[in-house]
mmJSON file of the N, C-alpha and C atoms, coordinates in Angstrom:
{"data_MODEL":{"atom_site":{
"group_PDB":["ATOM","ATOM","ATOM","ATOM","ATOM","ATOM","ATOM","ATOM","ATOM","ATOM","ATOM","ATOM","ATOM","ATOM","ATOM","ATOM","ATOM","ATOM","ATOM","ATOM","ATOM","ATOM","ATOM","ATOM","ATOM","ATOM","ATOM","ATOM","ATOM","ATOM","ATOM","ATOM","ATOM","ATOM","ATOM","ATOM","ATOM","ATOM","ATOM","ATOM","ATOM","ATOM","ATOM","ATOM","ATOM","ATOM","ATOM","ATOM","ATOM","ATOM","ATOM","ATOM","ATOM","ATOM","ATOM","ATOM","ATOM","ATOM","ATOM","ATOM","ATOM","ATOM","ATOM","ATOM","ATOM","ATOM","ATOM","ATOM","ATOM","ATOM","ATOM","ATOM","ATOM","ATOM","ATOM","ATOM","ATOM","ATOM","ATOM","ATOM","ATOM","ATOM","ATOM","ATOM","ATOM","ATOM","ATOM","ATOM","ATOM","ATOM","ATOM","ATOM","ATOM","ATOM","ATOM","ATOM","ATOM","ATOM","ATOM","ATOM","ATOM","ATOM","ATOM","ATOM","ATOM","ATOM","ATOM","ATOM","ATOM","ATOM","ATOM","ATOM","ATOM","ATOM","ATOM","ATOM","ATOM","ATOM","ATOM","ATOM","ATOM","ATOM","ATOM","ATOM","ATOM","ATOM","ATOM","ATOM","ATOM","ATOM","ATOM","ATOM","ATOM","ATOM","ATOM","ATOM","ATOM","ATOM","ATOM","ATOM","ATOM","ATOM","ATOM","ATOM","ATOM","ATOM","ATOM","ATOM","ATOM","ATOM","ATOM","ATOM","ATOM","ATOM","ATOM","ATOM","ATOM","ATOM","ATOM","ATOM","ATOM","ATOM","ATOM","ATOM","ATOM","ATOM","ATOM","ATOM"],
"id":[1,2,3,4,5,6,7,8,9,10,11,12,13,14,15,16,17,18,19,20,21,22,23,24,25,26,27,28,29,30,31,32,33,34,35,36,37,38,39,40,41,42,43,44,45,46,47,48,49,50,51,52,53,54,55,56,57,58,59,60,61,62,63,64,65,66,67,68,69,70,71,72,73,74,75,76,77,78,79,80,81,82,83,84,85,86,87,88,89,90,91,92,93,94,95,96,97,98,99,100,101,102,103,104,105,106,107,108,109,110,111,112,113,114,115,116,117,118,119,120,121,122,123,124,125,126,127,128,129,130,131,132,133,134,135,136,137,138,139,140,141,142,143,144,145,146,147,148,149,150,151,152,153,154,155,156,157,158,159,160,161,162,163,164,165,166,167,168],
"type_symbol":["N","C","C","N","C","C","N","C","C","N","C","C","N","C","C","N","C","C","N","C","C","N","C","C","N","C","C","N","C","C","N","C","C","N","C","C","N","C","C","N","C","C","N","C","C","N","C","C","N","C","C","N","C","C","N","C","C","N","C","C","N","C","C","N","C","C","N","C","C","N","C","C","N","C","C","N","C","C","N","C","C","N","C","C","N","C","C","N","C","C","N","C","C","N","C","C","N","C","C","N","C","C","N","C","C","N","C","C","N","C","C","N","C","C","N","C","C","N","C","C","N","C","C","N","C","C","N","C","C","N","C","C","N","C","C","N","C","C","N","C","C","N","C","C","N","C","C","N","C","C","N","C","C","N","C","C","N","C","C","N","C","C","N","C","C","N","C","C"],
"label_atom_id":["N","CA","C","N","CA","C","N","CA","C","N","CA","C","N","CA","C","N","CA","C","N","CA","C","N","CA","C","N","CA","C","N","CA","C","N","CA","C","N","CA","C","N","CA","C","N","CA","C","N","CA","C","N","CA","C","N","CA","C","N","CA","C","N","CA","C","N","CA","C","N","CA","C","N","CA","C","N","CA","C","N","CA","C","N","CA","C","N","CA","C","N","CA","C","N","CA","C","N","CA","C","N","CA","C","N","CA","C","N","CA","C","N","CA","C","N","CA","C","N","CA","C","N","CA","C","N","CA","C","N","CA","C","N","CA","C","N","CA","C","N","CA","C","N","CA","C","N","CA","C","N","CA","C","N","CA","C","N","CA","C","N","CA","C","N","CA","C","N","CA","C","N","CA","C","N","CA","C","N","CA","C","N","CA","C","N","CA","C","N","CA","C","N","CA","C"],
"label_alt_id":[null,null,null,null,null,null,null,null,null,null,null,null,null,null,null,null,null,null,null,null,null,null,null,null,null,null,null,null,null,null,null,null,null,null,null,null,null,null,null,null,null,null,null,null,null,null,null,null,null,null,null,null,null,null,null,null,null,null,null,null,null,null,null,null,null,null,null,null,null,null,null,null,null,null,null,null,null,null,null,null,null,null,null,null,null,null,null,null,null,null,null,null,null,null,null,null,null,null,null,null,null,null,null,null,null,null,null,null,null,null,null,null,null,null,null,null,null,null,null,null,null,null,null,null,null,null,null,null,null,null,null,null,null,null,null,null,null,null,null,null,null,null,null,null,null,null,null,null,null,null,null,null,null,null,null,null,null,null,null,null,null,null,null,null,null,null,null,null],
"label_comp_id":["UNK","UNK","UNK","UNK","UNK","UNK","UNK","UNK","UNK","UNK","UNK","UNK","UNK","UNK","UNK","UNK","UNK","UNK","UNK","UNK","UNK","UNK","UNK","UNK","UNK","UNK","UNK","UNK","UNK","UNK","UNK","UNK","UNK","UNK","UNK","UNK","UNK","UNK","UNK","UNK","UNK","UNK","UNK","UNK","UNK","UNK","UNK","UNK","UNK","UNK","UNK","UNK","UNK","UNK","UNK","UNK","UNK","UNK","UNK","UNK","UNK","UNK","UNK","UNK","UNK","UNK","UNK","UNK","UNK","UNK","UNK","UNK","UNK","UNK","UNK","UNK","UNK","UNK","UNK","UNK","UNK","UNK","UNK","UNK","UNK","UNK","UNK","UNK","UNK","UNK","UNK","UNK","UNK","UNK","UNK","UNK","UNK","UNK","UNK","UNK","UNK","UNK","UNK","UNK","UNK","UNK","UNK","UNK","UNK","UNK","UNK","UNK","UNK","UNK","UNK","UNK","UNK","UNK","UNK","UNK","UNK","UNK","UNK","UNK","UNK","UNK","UNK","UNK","UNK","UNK","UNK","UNK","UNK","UNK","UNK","UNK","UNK","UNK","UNK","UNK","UNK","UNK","UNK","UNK","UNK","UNK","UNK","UNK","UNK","UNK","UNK","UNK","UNK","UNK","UNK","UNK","UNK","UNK","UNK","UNK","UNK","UNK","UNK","UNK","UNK","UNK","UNK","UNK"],
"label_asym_id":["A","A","A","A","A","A","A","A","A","A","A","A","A","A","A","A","A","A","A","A","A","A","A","A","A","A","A","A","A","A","A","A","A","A","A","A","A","A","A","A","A","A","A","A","A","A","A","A","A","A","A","A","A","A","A","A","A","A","A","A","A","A","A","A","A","A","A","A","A","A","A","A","A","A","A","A","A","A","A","A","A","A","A","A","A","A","A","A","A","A","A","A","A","A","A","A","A","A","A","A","A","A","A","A","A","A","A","A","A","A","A","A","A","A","A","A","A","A","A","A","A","A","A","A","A","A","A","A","A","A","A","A","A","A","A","A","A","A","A","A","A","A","A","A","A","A","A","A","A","A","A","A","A","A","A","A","A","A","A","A","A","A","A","A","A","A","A","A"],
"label_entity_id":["1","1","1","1","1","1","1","1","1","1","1","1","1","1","1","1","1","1","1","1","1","1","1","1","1","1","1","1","1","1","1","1","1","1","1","1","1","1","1","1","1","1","1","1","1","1","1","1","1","1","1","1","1","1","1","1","1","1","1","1","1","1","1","1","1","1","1","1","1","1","1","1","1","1","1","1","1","1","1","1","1","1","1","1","1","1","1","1","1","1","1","1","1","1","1","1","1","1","1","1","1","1","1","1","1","1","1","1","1","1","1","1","1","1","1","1","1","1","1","1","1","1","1","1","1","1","1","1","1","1","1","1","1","1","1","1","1","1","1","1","1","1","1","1","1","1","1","1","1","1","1","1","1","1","1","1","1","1","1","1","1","1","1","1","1","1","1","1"],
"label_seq_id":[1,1,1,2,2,2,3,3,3,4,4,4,5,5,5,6,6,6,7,7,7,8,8,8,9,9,9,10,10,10,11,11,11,12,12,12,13,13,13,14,14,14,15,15,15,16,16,16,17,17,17,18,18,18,19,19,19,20,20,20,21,21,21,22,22,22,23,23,23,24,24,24,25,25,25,26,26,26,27,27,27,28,28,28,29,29,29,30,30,30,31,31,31,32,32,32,33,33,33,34,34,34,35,35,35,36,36,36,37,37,37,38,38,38,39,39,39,40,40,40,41,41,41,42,42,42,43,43,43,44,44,44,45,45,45,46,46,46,47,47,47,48,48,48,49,49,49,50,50,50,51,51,51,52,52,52,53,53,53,54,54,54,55,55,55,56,56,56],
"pdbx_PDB_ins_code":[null,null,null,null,null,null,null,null,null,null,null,null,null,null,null,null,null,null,null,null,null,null,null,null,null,null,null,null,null,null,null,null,null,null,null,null,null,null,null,null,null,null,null,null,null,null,null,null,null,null,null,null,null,null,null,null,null,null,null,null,null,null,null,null,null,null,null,null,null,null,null,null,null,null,null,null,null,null,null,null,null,null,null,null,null,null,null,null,null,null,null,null,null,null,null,null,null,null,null,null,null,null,null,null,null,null,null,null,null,null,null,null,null,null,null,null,null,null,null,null,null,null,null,null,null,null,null,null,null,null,null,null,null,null,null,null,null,null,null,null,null,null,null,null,null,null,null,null,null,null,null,null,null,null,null,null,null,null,null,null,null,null,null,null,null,null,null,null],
"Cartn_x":[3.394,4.154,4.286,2.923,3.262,4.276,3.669,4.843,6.543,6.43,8.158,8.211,7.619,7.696,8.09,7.172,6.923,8.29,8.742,9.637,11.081,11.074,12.393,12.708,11.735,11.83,11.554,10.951,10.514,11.581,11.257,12.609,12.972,12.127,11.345,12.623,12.983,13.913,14.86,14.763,16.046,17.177,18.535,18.295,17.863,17.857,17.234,16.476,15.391,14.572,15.057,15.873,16.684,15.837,14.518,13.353,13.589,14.253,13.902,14.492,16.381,17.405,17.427,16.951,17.064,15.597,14.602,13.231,12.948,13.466,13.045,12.628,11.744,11.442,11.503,11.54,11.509,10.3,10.353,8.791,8.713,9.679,9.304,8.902,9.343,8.739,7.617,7.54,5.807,4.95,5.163,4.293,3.913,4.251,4.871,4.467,4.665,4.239,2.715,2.425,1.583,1.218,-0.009,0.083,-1.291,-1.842,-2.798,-2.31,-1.393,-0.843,-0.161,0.56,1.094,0.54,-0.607,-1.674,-2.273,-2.461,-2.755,-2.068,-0.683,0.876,0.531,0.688,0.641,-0.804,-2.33,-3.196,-2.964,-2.73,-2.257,-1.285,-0.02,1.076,0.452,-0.475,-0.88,-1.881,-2.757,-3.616,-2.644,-2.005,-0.942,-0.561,0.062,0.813,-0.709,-1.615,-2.702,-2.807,-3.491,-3.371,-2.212,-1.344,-0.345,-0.449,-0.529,-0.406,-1.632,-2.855,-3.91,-3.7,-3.068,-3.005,-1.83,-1.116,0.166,-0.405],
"Cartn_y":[-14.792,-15.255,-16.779,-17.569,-18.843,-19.7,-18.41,-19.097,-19.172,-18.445,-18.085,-19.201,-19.301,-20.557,-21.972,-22.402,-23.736,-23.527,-22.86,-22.123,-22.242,-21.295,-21.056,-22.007,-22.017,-22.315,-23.578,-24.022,-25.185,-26.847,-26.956,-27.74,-29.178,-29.523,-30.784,-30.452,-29.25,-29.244,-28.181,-27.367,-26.393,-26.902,-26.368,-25.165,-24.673,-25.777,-25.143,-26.472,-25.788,-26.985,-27.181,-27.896,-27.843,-27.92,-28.055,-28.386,-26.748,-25.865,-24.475,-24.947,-25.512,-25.419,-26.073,-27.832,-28.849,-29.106,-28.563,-28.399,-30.099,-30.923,-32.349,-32.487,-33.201,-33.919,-35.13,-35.875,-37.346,-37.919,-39.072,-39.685,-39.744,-39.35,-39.992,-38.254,-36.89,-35.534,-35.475,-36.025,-35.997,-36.329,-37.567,-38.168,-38.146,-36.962,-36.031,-34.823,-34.441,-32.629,-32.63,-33.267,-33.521,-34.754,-35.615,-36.943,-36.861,-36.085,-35.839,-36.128,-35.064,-34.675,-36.588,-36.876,-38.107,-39.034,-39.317,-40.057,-39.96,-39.05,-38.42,-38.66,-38.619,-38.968,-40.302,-41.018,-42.88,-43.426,-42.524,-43.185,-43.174,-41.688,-41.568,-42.599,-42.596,-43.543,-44.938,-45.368,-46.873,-46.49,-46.095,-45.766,-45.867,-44.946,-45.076,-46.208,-46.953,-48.141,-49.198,-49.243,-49.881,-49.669,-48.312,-48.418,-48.621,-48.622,-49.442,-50.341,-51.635,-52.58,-53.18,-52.321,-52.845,-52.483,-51.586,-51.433,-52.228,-53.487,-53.829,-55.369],
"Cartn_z":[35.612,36.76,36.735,36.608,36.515,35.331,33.93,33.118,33.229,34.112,34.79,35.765,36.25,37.383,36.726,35.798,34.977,34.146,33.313,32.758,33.268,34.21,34.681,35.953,36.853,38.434,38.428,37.632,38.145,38.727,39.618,40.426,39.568,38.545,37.74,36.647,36.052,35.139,35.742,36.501,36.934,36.82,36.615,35.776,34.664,33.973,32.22,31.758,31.262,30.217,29.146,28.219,27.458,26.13,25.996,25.119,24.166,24.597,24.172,22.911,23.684,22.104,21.387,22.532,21.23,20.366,20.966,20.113,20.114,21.032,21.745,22.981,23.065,25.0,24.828,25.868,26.059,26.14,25.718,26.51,27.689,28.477,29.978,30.507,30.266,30.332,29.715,28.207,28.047,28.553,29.101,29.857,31.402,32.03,32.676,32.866,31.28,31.276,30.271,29.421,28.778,28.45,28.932,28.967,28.172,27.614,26.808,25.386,25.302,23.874,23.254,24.556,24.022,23.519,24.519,24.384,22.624,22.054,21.058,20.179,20.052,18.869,18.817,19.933,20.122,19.231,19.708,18.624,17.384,16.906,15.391,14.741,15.634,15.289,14.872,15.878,16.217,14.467,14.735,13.386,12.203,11.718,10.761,10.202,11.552,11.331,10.603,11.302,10.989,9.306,9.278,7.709,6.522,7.417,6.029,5.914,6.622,6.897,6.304,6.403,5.572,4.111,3.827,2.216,2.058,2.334,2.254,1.85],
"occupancy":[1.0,1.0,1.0,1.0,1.0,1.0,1.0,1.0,1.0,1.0,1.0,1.0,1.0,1.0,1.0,1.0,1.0,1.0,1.0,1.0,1.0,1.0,1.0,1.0,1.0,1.0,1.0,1.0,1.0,1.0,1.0,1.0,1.0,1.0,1.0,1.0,1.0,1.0,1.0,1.0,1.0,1.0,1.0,1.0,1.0,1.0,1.0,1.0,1.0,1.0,1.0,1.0,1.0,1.0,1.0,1.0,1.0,1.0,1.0,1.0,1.0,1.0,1.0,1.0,1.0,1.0,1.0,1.0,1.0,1.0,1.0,1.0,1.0,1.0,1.0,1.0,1.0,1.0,1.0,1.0,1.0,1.0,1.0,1.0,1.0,1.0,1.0,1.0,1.0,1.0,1.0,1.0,1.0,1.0,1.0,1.0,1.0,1.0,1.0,1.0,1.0,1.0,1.0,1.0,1.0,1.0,1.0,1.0,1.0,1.0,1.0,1.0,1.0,1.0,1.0,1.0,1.0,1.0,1.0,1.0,1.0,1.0,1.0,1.0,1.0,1.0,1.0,1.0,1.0,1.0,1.0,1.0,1.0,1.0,1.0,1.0,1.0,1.0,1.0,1.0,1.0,1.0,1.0,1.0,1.0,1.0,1.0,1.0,1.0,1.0,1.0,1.0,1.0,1.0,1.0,1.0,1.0,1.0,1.0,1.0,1.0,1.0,1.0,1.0,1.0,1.0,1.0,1.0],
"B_iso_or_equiv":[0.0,0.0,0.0,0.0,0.0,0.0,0.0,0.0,0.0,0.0,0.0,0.0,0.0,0.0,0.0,0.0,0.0,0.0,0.0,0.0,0.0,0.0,0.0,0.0,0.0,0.0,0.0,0.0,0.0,0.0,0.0,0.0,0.0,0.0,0.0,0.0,0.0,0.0,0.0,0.0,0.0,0.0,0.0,0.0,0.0,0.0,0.0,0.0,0.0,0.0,0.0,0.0,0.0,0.0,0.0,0.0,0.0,0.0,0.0,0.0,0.0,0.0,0.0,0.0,0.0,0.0,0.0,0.0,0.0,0.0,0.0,0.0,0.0,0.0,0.0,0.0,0.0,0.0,0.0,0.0,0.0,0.0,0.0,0.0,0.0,0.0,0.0,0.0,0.0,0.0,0.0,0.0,0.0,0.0,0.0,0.0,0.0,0.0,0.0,0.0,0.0,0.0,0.0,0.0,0.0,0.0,0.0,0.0,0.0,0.0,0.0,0.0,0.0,0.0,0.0,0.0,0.0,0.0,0.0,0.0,0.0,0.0,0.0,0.0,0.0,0.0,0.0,0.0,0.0,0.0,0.0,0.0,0.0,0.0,0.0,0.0,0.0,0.0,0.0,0.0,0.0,0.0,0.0,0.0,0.0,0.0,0.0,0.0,0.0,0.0,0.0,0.0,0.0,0.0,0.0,0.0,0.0,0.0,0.0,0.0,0.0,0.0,0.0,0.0,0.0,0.0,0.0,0.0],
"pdbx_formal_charge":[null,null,null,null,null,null,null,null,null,null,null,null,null,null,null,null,null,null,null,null,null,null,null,null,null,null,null,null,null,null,null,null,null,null,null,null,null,null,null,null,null,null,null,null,null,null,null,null,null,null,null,null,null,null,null,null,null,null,null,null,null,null,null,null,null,null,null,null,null,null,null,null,null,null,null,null,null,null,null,null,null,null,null,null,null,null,null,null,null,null,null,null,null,null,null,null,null,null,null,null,null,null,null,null,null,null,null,null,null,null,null,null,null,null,null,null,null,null,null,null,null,null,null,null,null,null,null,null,null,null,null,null,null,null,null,null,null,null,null,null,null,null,null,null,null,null,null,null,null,null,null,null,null,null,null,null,null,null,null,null,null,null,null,null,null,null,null,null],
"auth_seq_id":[1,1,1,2,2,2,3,3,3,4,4,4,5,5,5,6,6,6,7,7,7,8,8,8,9,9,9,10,10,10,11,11,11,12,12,12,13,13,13,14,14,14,15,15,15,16,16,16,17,17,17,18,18,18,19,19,19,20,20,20,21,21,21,22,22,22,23,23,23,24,24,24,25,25,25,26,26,26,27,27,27,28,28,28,29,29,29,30,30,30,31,31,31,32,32,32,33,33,33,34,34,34,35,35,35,36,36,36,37,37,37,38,38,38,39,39,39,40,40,40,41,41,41,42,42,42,43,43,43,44,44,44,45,45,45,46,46,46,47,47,47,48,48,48,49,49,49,50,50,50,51,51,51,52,52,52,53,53,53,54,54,54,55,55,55,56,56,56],
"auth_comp_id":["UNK","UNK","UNK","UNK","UNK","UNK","UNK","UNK","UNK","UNK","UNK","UNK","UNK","UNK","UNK","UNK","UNK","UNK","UNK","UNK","UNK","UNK","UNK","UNK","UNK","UNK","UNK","UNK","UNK","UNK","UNK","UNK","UNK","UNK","UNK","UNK","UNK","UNK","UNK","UNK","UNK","UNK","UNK","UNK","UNK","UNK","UNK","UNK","UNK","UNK","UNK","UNK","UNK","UNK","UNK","UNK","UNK","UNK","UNK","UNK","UNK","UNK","UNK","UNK","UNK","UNK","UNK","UNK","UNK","UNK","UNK","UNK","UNK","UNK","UNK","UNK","UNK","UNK","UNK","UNK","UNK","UNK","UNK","UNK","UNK","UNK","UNK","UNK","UNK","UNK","UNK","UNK","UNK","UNK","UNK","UNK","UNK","UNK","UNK","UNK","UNK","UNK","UNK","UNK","UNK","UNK","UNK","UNK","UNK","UNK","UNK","UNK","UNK","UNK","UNK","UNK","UNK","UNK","UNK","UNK","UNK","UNK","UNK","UNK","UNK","UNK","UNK","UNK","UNK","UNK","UNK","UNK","UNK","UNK","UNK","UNK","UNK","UNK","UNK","UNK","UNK","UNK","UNK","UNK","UNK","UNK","UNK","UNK","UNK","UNK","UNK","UNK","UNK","UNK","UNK","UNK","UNK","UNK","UNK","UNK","UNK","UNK","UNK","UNK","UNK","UNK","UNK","UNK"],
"auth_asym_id":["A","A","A","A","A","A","A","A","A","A","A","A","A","A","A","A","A","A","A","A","A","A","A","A","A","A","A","A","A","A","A","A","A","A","A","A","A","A","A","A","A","A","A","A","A","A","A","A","A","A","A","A","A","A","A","A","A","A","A","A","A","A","A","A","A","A","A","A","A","A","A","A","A","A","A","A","A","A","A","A","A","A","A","A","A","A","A","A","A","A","A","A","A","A","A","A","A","A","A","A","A","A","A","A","A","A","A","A","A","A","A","A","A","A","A","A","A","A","A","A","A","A","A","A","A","A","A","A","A","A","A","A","A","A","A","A","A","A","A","A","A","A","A","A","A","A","A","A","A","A","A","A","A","A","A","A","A","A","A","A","A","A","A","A","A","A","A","A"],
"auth_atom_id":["N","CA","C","N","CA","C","N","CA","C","N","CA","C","N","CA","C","N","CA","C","N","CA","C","N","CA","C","N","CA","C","N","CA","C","N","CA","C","N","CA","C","N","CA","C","N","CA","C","N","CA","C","N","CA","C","N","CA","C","N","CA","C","N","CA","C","N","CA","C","N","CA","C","N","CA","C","N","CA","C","N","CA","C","N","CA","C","N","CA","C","N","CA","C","N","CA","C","N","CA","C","N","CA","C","N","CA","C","N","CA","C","N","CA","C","N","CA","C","N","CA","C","N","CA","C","N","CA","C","N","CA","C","N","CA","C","N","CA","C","N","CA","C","N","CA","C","N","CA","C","N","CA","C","N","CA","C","N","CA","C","N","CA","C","N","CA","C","N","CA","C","N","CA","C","N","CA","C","N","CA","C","N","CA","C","N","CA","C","N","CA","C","N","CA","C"],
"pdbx_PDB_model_num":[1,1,1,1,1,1,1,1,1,1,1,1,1,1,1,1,1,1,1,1,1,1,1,1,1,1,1,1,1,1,1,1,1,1,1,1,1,1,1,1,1,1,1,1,1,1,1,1,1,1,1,1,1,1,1,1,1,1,1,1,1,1,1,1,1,1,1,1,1,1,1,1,1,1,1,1,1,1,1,1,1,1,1,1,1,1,1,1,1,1,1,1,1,1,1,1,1,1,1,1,1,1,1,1,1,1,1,1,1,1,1,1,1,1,1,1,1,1,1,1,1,1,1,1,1,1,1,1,1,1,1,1,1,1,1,1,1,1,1,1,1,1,1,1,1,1,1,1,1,1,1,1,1,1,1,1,1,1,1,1,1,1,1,1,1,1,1,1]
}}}
């Protein structure tokens, strides 16, 4: 039931979450709908960038 709610109903994206077709969200819904997960992409990213830059 709730996944129908978050899903379908929810007033935040009604009528459609468009994340189904284009398989994208924004930063400003991530941070939003999952501010964990983002949090998480941004260290890696930041890390990443770090180690190139040290092997460079």
């Amino acid at each position: 039931v709730w996944h129908f709610y978050f899903i379908i109903f929810n007033p935040d994206v009604y009528p459609m979450n468009t994340a189904w077709l284009t398989g994208t969200i924004s930063e400003e819904e991530m941070s939003h709908e999952h501010p964990k997960e983002l949090n998480r992409i941004k260290e890696d990213l930041a890390r990443k960038i770090q180690e190139e830059s040290d092997d460079a």
